[in-house]
MDAnalysis code that builds the backbone (N, CA, C; Angstrom):
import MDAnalysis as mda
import numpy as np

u = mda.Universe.empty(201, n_residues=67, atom_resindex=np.repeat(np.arange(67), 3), trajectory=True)
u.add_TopologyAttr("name", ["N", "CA", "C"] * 67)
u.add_TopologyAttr("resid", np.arange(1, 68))
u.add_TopologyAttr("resname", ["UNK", "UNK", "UNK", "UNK", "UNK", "UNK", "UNK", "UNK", "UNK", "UNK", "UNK", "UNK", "UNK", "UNK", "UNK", "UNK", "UNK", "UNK", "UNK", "UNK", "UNK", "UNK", "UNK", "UNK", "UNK", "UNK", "UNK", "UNK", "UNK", "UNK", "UNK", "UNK", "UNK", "UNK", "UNK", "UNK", "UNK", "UNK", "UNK", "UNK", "UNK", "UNK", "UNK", "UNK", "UNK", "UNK", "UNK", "UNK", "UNK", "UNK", "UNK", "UNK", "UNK", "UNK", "UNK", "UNK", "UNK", "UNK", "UNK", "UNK", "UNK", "UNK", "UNK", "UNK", "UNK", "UNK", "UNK"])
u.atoms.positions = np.array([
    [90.843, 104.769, 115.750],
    [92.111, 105.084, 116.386],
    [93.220, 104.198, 115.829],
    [93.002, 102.684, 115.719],
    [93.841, 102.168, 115.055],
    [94.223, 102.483, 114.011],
    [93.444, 102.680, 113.272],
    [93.948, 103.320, 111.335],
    [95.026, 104.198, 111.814],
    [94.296, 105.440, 112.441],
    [95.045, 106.408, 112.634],
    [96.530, 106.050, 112.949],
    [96.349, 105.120, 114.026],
    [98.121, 104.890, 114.208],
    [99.061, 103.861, 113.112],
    [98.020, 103.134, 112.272],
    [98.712, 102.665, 111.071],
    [99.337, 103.719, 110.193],
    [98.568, 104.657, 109.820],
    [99.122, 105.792, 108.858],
    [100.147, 106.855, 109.349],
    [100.116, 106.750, 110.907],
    [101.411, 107.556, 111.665],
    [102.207, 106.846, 111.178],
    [102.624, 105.635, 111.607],
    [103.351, 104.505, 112.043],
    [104.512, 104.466, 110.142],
    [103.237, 104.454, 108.994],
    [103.835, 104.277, 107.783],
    [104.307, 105.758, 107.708],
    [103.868, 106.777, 107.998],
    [104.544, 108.112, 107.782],
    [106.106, 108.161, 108.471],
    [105.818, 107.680, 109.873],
    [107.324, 107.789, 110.617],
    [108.428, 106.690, 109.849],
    [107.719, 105.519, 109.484],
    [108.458, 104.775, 108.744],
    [109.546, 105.471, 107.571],
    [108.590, 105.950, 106.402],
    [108.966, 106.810, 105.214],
    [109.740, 107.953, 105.438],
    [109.435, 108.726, 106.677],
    [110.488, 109.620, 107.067],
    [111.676, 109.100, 107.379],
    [111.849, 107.797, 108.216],
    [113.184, 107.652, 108.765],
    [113.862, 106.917, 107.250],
    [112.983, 106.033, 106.370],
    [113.654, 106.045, 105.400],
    [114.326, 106.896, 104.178],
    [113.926, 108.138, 104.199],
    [114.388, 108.872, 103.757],
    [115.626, 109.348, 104.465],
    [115.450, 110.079, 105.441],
    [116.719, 110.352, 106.271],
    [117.902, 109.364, 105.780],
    [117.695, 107.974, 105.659],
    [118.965, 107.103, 105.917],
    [119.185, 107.011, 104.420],
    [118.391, 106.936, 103.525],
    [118.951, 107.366, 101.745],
    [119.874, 108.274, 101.923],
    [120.061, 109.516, 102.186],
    [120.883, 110.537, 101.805],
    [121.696, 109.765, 102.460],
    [122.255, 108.888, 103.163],
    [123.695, 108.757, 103.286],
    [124.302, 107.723, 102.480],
    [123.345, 106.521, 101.303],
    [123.228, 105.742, 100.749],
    [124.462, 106.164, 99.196],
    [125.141, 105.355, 98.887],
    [125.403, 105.623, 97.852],
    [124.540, 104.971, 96.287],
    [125.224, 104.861, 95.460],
    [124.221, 104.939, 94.081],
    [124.136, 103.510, 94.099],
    [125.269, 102.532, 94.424],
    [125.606, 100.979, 94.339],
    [124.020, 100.825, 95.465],
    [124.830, 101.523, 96.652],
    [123.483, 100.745, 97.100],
    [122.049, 100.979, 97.077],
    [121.974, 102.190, 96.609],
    [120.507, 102.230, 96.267],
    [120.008, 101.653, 94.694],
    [120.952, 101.361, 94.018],
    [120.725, 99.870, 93.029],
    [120.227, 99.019, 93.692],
    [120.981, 98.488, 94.638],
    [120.475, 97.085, 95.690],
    [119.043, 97.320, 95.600],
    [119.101, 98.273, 96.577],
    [117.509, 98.494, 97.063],
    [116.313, 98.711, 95.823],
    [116.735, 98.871, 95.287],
    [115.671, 99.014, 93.392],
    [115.979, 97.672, 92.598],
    [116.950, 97.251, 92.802],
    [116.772, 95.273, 92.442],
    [115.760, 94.546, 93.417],
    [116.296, 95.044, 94.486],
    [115.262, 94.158, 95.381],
    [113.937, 94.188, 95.648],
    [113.918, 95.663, 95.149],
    [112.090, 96.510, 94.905],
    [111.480, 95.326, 93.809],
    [112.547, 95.539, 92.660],
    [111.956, 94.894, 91.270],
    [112.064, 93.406, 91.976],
    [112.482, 92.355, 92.375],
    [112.352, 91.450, 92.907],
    [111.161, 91.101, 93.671],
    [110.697, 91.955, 94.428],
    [109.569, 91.737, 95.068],
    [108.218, 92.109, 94.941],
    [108.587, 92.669, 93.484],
    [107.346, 93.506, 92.642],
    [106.944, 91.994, 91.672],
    [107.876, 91.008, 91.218],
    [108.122, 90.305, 90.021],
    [107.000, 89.005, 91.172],
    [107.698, 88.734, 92.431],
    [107.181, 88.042, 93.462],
    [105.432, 88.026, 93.873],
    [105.085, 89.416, 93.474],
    [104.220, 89.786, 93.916],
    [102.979, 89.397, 92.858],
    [103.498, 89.990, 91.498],
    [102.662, 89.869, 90.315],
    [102.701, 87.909, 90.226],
    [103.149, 87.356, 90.351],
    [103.730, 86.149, 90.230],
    [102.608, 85.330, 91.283],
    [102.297, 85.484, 92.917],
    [101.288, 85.350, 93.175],
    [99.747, 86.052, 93.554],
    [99.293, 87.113, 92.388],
    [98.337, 87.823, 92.472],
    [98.459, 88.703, 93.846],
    [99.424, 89.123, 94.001],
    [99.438, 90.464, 95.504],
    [99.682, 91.565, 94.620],
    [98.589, 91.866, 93.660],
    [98.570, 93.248, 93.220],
    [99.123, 94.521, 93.788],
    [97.942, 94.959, 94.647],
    [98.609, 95.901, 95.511],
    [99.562, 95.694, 95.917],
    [99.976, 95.272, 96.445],
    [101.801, 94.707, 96.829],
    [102.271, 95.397, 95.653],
    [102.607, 94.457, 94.882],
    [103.410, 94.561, 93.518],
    [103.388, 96.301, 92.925],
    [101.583, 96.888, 92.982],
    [101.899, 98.230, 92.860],
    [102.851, 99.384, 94.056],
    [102.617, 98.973, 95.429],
    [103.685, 99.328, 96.184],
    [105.045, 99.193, 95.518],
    [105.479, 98.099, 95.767],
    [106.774, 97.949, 94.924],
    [107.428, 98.388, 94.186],
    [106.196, 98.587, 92.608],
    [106.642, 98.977, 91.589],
    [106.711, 100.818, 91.728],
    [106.136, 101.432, 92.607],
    [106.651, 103.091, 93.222],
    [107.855, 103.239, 93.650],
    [107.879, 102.078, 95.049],
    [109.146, 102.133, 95.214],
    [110.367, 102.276, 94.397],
    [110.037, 101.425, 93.683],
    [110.981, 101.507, 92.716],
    [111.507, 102.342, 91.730],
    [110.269, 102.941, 91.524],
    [110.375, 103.992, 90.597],
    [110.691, 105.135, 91.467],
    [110.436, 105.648, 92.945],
    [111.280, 106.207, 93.720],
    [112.804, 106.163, 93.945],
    [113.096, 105.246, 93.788],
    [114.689, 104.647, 94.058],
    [115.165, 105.074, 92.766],
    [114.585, 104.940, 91.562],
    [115.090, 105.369, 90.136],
    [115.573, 106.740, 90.165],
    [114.442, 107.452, 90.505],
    [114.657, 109.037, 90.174],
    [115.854, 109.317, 91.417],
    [115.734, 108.713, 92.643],
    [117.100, 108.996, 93.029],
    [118.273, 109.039, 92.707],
    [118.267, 107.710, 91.699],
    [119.889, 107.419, 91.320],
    [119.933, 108.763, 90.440],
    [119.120, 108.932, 89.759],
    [119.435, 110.395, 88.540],
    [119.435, 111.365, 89.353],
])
């Protein structure tokens, strides 16, 4: 049951973050893809792999937005 409500919990997350992108402009969704790459660089830096591969999606999510 717990899992289960972890993977709601990250779904409702990802939805509401999407919602609030579309009102984001390009400056600031730069921010948010510096700060991806920042915490991807953080991550590789002390072995939080997975982390760092999170990150590095994110990021590459935030990319294809700006285009």
């Amino acid at each position: 049951m717990m899992w289960i409500e972890k993977i709601e919990k990250k779904n409702k997350t990802q939805t509401a973050a999407n919602i609030q992108e579309a009102d984001l402009t390009v400056s600031e969704i730069q921010k948010l893809r510096d700060a991806a790459v920042s915490k991807m660089v953080h991550a590789i830096a002390t072995h939080d792999f997975p982390g760092a591969r999170r990150y590095s999606e994110e990021e590459a999510r935030l990319q294809a937005l700006i285009r």
